[in-house]
N, C-alpha and C positions, 0 to 999 in steps of 0.2 A: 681392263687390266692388262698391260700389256706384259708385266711380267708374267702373267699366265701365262700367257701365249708365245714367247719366245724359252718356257721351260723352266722358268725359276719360283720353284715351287714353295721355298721357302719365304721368300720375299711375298709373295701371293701373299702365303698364310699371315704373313705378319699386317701385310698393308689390309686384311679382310680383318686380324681381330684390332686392329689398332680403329678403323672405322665400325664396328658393331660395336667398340666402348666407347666413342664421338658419342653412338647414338643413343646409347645405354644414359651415358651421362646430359645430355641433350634432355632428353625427356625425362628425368629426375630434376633437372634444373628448370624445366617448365612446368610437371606438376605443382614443384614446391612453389613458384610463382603467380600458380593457379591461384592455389590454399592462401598465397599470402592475400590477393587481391579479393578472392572471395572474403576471408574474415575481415577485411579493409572497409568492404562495399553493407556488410555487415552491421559495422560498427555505426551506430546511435549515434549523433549530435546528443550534445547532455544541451537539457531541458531547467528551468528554475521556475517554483511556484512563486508568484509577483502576486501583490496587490495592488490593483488601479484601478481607481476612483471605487470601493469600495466591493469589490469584487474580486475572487482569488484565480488565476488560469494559470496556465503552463504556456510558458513560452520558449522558442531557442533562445539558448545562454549567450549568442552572440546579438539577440535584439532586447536587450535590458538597455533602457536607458534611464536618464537622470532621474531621479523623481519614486522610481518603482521601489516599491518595498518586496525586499526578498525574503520570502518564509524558509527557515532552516527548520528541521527535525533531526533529533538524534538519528545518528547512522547514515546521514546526505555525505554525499564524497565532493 
């Protein structure tokens, strides 16, 4: 810091809290992107009970194809 060092002490102090609030803000802005990516990595593929060829399983909702019969229960989202 060179205005340390040439006696400008006011200027120091400012350019020191203006970078401890960079940092302060810095790492609130990467926890909260932590938390976002953990509940991301979290989050479930949704699942549909199928029937095929007389049998009922759980598959992912993106490998239903033509032909599958979907079982609904009250309360499925």
């Amino acid at each position: 810091m060179v205005s340390l060092v040439i006696g400008e002490l006011v200027e120091s102090a400012a350019i020191a809290a203006v970078l401890a609030l960079n940092a302060a803000i810095g790492f609130i802005v990467e926890l909260r992107a932590r938390r976002a990516m953990d509940a991301l990595l979290a989050y479930e593929a949704p699942e549909a009970r199928v029937r095929r060829s007389g049998t009922t399983e759980a598959v992912p909702a993106e490998r239903l194809v033509p032909g599958d019969v979907v079982e609904l229960e009250e309360g499925d989202a």
